[in-house]
DSSP file (Angstrom, degrees, kcal/mol; ACC not computed):
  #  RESIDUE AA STRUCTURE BP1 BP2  ACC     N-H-->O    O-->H-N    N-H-->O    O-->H-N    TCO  KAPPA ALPHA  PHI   PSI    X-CA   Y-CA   Z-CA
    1    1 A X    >         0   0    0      0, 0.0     3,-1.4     0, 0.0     4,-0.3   0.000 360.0 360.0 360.0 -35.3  -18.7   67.2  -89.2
    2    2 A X  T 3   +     0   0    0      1,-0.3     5,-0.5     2,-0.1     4,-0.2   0.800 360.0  59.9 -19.8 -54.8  -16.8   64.0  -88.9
    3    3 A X  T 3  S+     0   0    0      3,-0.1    -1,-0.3     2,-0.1     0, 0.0   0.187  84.2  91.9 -88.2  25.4  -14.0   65.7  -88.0
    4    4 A X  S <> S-     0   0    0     -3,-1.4     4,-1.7     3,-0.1     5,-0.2   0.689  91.1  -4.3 -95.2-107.1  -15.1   67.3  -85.1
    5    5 A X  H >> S+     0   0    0     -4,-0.3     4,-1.6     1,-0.2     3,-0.8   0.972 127.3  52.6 -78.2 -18.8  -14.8   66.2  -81.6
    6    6 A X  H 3> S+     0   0    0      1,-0.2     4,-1.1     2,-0.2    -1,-0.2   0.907 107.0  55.2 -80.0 -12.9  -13.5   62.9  -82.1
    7    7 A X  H 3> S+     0   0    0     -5,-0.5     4,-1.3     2,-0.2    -1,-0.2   0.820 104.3  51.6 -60.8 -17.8  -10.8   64.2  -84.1
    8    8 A X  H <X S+     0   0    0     -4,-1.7     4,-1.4    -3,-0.8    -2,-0.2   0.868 110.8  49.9 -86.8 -42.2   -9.9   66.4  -81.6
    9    9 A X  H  < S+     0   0    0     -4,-1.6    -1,-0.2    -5,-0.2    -2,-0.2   0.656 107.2  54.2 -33.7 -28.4   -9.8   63.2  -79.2
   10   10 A X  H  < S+     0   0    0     -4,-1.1    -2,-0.2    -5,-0.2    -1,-0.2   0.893 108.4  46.8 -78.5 -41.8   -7.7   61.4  -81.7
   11   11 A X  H  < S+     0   0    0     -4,-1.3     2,-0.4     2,-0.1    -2,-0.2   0.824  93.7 103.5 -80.2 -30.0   -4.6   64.6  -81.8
   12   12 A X  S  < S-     0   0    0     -4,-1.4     3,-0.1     1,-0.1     2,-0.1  -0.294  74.8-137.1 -57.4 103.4   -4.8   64.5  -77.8
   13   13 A X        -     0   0    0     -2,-0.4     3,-0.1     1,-0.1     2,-0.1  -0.360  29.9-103.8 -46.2 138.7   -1.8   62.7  -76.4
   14   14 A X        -     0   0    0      1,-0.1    -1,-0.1    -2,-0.1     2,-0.1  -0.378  43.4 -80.3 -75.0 162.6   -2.8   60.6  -73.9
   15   15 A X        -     0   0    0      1,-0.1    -1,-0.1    -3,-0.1    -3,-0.0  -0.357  53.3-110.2 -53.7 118.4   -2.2   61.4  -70.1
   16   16 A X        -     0   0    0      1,-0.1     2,-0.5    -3,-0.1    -1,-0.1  -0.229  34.1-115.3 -57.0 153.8    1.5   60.5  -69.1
   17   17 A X        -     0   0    0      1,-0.1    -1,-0.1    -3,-0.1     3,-0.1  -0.602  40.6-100.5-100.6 130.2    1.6   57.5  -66.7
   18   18 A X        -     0   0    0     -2,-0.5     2,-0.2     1,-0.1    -1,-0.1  -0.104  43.6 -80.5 -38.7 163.9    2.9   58.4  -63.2
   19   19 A X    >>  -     0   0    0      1,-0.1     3,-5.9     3,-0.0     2,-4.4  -0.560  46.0-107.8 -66.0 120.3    6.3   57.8  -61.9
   20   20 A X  T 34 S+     0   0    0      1,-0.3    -1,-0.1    -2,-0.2    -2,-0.0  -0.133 116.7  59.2 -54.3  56.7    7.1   54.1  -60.6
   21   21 A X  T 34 S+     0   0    0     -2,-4.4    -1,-0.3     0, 0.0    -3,-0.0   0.024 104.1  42.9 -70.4 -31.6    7.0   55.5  -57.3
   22   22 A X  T <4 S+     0   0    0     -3,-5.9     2,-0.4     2,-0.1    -2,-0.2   0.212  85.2 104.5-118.6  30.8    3.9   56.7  -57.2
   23   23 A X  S  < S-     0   0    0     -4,-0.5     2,-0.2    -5,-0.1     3,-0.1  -0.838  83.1-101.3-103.4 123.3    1.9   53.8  -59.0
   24   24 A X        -     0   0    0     -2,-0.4     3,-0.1     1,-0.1    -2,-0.1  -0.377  40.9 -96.4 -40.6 121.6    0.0   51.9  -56.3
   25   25 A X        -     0   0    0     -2,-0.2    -1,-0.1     1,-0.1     3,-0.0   0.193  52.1 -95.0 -75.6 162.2    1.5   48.6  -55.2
   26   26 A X        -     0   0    0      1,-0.1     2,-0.7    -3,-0.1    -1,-0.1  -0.515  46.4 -97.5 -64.3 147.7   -0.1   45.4  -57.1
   27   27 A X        -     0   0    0      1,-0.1    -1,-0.1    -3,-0.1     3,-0.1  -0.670  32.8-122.1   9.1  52.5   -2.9   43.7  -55.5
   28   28 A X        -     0   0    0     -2,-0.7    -1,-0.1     1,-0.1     3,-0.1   0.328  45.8 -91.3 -46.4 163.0   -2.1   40.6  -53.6
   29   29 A X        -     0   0    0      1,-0.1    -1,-0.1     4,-0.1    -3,-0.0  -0.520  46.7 -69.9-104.4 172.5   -4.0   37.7  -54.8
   30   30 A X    >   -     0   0    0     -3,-0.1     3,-1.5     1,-0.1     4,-0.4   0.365  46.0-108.5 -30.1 141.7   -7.0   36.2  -54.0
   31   31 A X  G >  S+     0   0    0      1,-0.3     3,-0.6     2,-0.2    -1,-0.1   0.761 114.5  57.1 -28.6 -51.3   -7.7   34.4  -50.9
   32   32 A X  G >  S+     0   0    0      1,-0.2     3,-0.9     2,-0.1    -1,-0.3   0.570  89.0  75.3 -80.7  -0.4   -7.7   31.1  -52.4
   33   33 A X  G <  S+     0   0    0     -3,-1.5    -1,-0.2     1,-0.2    -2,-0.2   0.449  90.6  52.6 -60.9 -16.6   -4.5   31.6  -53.7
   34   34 A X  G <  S+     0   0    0     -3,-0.6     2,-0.4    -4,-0.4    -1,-0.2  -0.052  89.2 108.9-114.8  37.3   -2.7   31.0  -50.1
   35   35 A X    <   +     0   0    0     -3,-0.9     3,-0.0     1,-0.2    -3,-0.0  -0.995  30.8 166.7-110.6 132.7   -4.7   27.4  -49.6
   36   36 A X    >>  +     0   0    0     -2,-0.4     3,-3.1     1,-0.1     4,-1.3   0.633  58.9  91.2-107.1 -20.5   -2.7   24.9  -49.9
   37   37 A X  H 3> S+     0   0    0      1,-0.2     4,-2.1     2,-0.2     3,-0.2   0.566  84.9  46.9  21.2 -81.0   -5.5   22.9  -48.6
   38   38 A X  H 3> S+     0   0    0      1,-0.2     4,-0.6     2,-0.2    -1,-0.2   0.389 113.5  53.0 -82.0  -1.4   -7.3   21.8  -52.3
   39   39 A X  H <> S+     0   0    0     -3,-3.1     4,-3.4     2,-0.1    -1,-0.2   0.790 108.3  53.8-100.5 -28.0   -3.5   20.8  -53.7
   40   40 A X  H  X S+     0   0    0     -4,-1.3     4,-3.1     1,-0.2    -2,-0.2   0.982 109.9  38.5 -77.2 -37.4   -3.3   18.8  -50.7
   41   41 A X  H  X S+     0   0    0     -4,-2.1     4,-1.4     1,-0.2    -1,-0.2   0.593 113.9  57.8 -73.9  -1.8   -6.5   16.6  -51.0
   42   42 A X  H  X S+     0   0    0     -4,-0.6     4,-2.6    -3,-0.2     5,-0.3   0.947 108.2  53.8 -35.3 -67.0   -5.8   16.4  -55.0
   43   43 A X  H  X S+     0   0    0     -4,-3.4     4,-4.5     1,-0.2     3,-0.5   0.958 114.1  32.9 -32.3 -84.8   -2.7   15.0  -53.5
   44   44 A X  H  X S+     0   0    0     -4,-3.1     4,-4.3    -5,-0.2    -1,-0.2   0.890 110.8  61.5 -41.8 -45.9   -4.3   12.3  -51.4
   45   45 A X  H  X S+     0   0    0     -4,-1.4     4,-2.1    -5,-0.2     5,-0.2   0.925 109.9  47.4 -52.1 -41.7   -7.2   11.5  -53.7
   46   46 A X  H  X>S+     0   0    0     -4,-2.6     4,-1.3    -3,-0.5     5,-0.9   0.908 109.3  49.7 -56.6 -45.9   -4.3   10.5  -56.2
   47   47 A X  H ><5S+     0   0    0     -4,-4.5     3,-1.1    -5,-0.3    -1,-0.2   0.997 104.1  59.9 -55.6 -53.2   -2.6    8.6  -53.9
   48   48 A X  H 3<5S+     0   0    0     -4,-4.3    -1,-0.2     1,-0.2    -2,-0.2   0.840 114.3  37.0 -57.0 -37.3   -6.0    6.8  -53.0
   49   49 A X  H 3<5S-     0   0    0     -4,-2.1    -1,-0.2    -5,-0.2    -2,-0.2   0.613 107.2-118.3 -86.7  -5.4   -6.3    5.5  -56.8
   50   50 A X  T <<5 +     0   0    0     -4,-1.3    -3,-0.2    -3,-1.1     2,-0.1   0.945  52.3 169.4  59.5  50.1   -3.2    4.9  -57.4
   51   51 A X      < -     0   0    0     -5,-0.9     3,-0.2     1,-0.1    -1,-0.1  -0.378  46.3-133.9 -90.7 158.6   -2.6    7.6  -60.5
   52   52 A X  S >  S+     0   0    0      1,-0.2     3,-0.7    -2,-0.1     4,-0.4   0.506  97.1  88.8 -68.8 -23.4    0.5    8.7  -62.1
   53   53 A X  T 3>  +     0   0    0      1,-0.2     4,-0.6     2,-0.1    -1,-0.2   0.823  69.5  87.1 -58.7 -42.0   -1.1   12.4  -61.7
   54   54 A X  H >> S+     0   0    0      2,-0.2     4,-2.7    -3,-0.2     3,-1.7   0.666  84.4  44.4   0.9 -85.4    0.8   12.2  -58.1
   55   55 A X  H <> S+     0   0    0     -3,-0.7     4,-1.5     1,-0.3     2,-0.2   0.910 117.3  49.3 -57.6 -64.6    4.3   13.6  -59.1
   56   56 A X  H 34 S+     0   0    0     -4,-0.4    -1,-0.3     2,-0.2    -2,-0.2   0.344 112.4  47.9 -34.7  -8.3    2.3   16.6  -61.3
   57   57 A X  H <X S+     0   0    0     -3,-1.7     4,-1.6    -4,-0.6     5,-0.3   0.654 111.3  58.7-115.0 -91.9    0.0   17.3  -58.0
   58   58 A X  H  X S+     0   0    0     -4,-2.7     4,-1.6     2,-0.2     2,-0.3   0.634 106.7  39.0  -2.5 -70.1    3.4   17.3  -56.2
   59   59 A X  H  < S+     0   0    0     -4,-1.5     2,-1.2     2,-0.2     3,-0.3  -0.031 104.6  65.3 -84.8-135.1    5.0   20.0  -57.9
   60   60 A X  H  > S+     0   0    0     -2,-0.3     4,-5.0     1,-0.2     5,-0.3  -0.641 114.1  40.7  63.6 -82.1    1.8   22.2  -58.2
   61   61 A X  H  X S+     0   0    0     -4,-1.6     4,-1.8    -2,-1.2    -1,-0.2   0.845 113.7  50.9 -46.5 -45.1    2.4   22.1  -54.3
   62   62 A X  H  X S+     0   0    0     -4,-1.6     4,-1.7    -3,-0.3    -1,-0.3   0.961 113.8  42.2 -36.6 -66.2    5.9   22.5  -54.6
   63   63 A X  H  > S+     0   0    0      1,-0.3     4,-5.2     2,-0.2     5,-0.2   0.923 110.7  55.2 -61.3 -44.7    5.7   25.5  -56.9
   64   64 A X  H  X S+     0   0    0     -4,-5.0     4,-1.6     2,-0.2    -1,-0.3   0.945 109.6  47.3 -45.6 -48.8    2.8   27.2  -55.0
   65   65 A X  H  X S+     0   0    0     -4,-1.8     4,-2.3     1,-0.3    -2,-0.2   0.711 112.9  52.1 -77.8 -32.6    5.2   26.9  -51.6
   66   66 A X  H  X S+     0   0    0     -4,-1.7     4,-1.2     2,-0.2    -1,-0.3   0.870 115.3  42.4 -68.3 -64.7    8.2   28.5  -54.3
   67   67 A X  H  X S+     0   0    0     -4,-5.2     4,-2.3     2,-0.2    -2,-0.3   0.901 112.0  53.9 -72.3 -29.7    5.6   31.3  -55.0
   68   68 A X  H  X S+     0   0    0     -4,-1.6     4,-2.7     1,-0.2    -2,-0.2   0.922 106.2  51.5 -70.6 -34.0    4.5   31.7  -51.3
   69   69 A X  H  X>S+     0   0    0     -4,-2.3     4,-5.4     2,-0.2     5,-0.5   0.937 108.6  50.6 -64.7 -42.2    8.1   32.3  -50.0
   70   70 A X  H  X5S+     0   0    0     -4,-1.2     4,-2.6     2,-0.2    -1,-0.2   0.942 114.6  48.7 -48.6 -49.7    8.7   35.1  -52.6
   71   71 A X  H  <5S+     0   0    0     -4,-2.3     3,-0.5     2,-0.2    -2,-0.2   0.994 111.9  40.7 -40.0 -95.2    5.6   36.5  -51.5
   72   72 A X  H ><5S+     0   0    0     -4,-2.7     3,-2.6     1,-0.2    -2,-0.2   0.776 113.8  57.0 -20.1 -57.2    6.1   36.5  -48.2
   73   73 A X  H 3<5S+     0   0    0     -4,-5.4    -1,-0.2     1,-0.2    -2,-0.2   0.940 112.5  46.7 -65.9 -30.7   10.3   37.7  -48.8
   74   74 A X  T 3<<S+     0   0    0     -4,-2.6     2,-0.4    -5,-0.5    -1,-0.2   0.140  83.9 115.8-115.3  53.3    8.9   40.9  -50.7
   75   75 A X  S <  S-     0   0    0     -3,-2.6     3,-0.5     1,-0.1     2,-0.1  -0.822  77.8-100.4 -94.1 166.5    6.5   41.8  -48.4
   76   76 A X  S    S+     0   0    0     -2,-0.4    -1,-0.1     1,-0.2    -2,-0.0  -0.211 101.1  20.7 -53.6 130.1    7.2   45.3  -46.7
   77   77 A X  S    S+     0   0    0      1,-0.1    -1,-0.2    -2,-0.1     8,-0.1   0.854  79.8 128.2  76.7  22.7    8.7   45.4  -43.2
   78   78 A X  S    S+     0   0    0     -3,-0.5    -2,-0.1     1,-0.2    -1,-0.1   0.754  73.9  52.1 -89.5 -16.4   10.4   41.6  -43.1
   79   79 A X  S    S+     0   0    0     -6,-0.1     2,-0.5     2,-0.1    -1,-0.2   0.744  84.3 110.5 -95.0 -11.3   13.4   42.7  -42.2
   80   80 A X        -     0   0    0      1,-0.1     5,-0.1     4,-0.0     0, 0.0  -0.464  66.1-128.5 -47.5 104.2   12.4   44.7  -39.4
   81   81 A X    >>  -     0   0    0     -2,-0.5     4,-2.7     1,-0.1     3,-2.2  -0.225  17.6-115.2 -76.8 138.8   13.3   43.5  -36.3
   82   82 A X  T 34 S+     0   0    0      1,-0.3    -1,-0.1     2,-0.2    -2,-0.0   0.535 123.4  48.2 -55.1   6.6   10.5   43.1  -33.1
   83   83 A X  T 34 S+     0   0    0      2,-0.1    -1,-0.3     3,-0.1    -2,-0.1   0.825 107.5  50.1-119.7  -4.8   12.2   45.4  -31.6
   84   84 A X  T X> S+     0   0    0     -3,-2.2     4,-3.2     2,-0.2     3,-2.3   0.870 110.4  55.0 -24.3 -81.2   12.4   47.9  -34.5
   85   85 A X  H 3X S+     0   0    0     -4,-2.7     4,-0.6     1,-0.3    -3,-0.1   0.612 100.0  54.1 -75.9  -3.7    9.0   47.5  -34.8
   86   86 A X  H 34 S+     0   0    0     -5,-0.4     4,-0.5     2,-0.2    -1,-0.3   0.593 107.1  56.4 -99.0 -13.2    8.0   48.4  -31.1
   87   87 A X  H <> S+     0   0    0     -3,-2.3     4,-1.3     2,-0.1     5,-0.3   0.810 107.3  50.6 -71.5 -50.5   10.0   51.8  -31.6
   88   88 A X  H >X S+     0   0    0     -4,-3.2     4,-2.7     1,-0.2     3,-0.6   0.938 111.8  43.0 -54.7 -35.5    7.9   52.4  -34.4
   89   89 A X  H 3< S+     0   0    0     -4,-0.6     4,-0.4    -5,-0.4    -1,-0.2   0.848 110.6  56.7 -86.9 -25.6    5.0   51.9  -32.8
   90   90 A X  H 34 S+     0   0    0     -4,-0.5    -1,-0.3     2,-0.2    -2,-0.2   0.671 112.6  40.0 -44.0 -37.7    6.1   53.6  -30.1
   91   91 A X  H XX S+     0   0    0     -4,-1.3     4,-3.1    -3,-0.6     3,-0.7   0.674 113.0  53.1 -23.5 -71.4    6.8   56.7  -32.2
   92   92 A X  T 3< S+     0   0    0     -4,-2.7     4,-0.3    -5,-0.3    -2,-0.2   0.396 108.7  47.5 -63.6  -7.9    3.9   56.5  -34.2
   93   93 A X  T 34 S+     0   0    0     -4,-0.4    -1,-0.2     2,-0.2    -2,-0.1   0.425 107.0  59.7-117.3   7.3    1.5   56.3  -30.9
   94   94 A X  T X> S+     0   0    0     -3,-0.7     4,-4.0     3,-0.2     3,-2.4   0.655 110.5  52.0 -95.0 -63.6    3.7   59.6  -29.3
   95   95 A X  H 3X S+     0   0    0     -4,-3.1     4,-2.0     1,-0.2    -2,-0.2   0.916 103.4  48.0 -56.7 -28.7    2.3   61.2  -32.7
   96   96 A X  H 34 S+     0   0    0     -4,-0.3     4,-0.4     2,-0.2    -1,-0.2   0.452 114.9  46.2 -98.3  10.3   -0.8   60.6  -32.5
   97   97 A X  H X> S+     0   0    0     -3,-2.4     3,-2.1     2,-0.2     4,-1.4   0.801 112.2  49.7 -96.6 -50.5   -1.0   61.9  -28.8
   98   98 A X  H 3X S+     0   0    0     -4,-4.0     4,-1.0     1,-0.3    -2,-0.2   0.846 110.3  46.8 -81.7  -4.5    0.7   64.6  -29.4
   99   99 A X  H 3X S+     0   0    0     -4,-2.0     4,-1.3    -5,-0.5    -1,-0.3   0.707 112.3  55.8 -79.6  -5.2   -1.5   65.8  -32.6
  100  100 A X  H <4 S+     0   0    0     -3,-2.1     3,-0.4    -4,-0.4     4,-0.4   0.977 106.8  54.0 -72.9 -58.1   -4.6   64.9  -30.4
  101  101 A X  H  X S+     0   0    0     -4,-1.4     4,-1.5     1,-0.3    -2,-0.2   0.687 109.5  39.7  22.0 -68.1   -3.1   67.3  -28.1
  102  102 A X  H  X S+     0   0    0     -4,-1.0     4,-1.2    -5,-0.3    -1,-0.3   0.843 111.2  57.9-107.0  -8.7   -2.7   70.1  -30.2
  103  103 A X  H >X S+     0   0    0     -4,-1.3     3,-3.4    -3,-0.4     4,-0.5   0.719 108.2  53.9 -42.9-113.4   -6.4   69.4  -32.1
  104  104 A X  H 34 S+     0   0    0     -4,-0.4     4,-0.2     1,-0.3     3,-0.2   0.372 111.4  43.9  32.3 -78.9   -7.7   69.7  -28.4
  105  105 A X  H >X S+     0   0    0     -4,-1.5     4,-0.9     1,-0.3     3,-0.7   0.764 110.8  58.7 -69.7 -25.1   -5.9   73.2  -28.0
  106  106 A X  H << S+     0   0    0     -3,-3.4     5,-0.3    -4,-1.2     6,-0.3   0.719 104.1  41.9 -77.3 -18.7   -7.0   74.2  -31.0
  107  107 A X  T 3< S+     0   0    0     -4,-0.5     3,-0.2    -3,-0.2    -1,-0.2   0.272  97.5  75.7-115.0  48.2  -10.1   74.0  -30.8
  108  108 A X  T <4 S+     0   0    0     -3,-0.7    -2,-0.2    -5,-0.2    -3,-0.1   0.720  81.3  76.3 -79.3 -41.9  -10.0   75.4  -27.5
  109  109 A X  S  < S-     0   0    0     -4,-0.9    -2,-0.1     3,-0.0    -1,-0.1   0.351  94.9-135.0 -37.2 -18.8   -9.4   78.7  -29.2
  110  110 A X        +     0   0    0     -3,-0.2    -3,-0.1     1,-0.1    -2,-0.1   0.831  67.3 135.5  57.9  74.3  -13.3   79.1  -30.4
  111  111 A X        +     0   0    0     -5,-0.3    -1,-0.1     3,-0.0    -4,-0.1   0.335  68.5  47.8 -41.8 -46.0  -11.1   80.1  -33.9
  112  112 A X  S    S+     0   0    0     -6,-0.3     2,-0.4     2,-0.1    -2,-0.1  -0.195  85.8 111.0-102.7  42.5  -13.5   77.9  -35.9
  113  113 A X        -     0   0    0     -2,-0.0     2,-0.2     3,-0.0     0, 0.0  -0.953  67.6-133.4 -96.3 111.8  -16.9   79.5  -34.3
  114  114 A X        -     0   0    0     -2,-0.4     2,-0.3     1,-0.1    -2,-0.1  -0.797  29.8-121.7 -83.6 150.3  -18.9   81.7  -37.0
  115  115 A X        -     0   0    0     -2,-0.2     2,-0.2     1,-0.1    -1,-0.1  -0.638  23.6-114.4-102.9 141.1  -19.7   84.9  -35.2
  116  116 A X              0   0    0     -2,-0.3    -1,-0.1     1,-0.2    -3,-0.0  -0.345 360.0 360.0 -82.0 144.4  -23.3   85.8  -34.9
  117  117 A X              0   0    0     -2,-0.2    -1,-0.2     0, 0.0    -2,-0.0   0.399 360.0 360.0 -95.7 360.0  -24.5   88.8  -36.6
Protein backbone atom coordinates (compact mmCIF):
# COMPACT_ATOMS: atom_id res chain seq x y z
CA UNK A 1 0.00 0.00 0.00
CA UNK A 2 3.01 2.12 0.37
CA UNK A 3 3.49 2.16 -2.90
CA UNK A 4 0.52 3.62 -4.06
CA UNK A 5 -0.15 7.15 -4.69
CA UNK A 6 2.90 8.66 -3.56
CA UNK A 7 4.80 6.42 -5.68
CA UNK A 8 2.97 7.46 -8.48
CA UNK A 9 3.85 11.14 -7.41
CA UNK A 10 7.49 10.23 -7.09
CA UNK A 11 7.72 8.62 -11.21
CA UNK A 12 5.77 12.05 -12.31
CA UNK A 13 8.24 14.40 -13.88
CA UNK A 14 7.70 17.59 -12.72
CA UNK A 15 5.94 20.32 -14.82
CA UNK A 16 8.51 21.95 -17.43
CA UNK A 17 9.34 25.58 -16.44
CA UNK A 18 8.09 28.11 -19.07
CA UNK A 19 10.12 29.76 -21.66
CA UNK A 20 12.24 32.90 -20.40
CA UNK A 21 9.89 34.94 -22.22
CA UNK A 22 7.05 34.07 -20.71
CA UNK A 23 8.23 34.07 -16.96
CA UNK A 24 6.90 37.17 -15.25
CA UNK A 25 9.38 40.07 -14.76
CA UNK A 26 11.05 40.05 -11.07
CA UNK A 27 9.47 42.15 -8.52
CA UNK A 28 10.94 45.50 -7.90
CA UNK A 29 11.95 45.90 -4.40
CA UNK A 30 10.44 47.11 -1.47
CA UNK A 31 9.68 50.70 -0.96
CA UNK A 32 12.26 51.26 1.54
CA UNK A 33 14.73 50.14 -0.72
CA UNK A 34 14.65 53.55 -2.88
CA UNK A 35 15.23 55.75 0.65
CA UNK A 36 18.17 56.99 0.70
CA UNK A 37 16.92 59.05 3.48
CA UNK A 38 18.01 56.44 6.71
CA UNK A 39 21.77 56.03 4.96
CA UNK A 40 21.80 59.66 5.01
CA UNK A 41 21.04 60.33 8.83
CA UNK A 42 23.41 57.15 9.68
CA UNK A 43 25.66 59.41 7.77
CA UNK A 44 25.25 62.60 9.84
CA UNK A 45 24.78 60.88 13.17
CA UNK A 46 28.43 59.52 12.44
CA UNK A 47 29.65 62.63 11.56
CA UNK A 48 28.08 64.08 14.87
CA UNK A 49 30.31 61.61 17.06
CA UNK A 50 33.05 61.64 15.29
CA UNK A 51 33.19 57.67 14.29
CA UNK A 52 35.36 55.91 11.85
CA UNK A 53 31.93 54.20 10.75
CA UNK A 54 31.69 57.38 8.29
CA UNK A 55 33.68 56.08 5.14
CA UNK A 56 31.53 52.47 5.60
CA UNK A 57 28.11 54.66 5.85
CA UNK A 58 29.56 56.40 2.72
CA UNK A 59 29.86 53.61 0.50
CA UNK A 60 26.53 51.97 1.63
CA UNK A 61 25.26 55.25 -0.01
CA UNK A 62 27.50 55.10 -2.68
CA UNK A 63 26.63 51.51 -3.60
CA UNK A 64 22.78 52.00 -3.12
CA UNK A 65 23.05 55.11 -5.79
CA UNK A 66 25.32 52.28 -8.10
CA UNK A 67 22.26 49.91 -7.57
CA UNK A 68 19.61 52.76 -8.23
CA UNK A 69 21.10 53.73 -11.58
CA UNK A 70 21.05 50.09 -12.86
CA UNK A 71 17.59 49.99 -11.82
CA UNK A 72 16.42 52.84 -13.20
CA UNK A 73 18.80 52.01 -16.85
CA UNK A 74 16.89 48.50 -17.13
CA UNK A 75 13.61 49.79 -16.60
CA UNK A 76 11.30 49.34 -19.72
CA UNK A 77 10.73 52.35 -22.04
CA UNK A 78 14.00 54.61 -21.05
CA UNK A 79 15.01 55.01 -24.25
CA UNK A 80 11.92 56.21 -25.60
CA UNK A 81 11.83 59.43 -26.55
CA UNK A 82 8.76 62.13 -25.22
CA UNK A 83 7.84 62.29 -28.34
CA UNK A 84 7.81 58.54 -29.03
CA UNK A 85 5.92 58.21 -26.21
CA UNK A 86 3.03 60.72 -27.19
CA UNK A 87 2.59 58.70 -30.49
CA UNK A 88 2.07 55.83 -28.47
CA UNK A 89 -0.30 57.25 -26.46
CA UNK A 90 -1.73 58.63 -29.20
CA UNK A 91 -2.17 55.22 -30.88
CA UNK A 92 -3.12 53.48 -27.97
CA UNK A 93 -6.05 56.09 -27.12
CA UNK A 94 -7.27 55.78 -31.23
CA UNK A 95 -7.65 52.00 -30.07
CA UNK A 96 -9.44 52.31 -27.48
CA UNK A 97 -11.97 54.64 -29.25
CA UNK A 98 -12.25 52.80 -31.95
CA UNK A 99 -12.91 49.32 -30.00
CA UNK A 100 -15.44 51.37 -27.90
CA UNK A 101 -16.92 52.15 -31.16
CA UNK A 102 -17.40 48.89 -32.43
CA UNK A 103 -18.64 47.39 -28.70
CA UNK A 104 -21.34 50.21 -29.09
CA UNK A 105 -22.33 48.77 -32.54
CA UNK A 106 -22.29 45.63 -31.45
CA UNK A 107 -24.37 45.63 -29.14
CA UNK A 108 -26.66 47.68 -31.05
CA UNK A 109 -27.37 44.51 -32.93
CA UNK A 110 -29.74 42.95 -29.86
CA UNK A 111 -27.28 39.72 -31.00
CA UNK A 112 -26.74 39.03 -27.27
CA UNK A 113 -30.66 39.25 -26.27
CA UNK A 114 -32.07 35.62 -25.21
CA UNK A 115 -35.31 35.36 -27.09
CA UNK A 116 -38.38 34.83 -25.01
CA UNK A 117 -40.18 31.66 -25.37
Amino acid sequence: MASGPAGRAAEEPPPPEPPAEQKPPPLPPAQEEFSFLPLVHDIIKCMDKDSQDVHQVLNELKNKFQEMRKLISSMPGIGVSPEQQQQQLQNLREQVRTKNELLQKYKSLCMFEIPKE
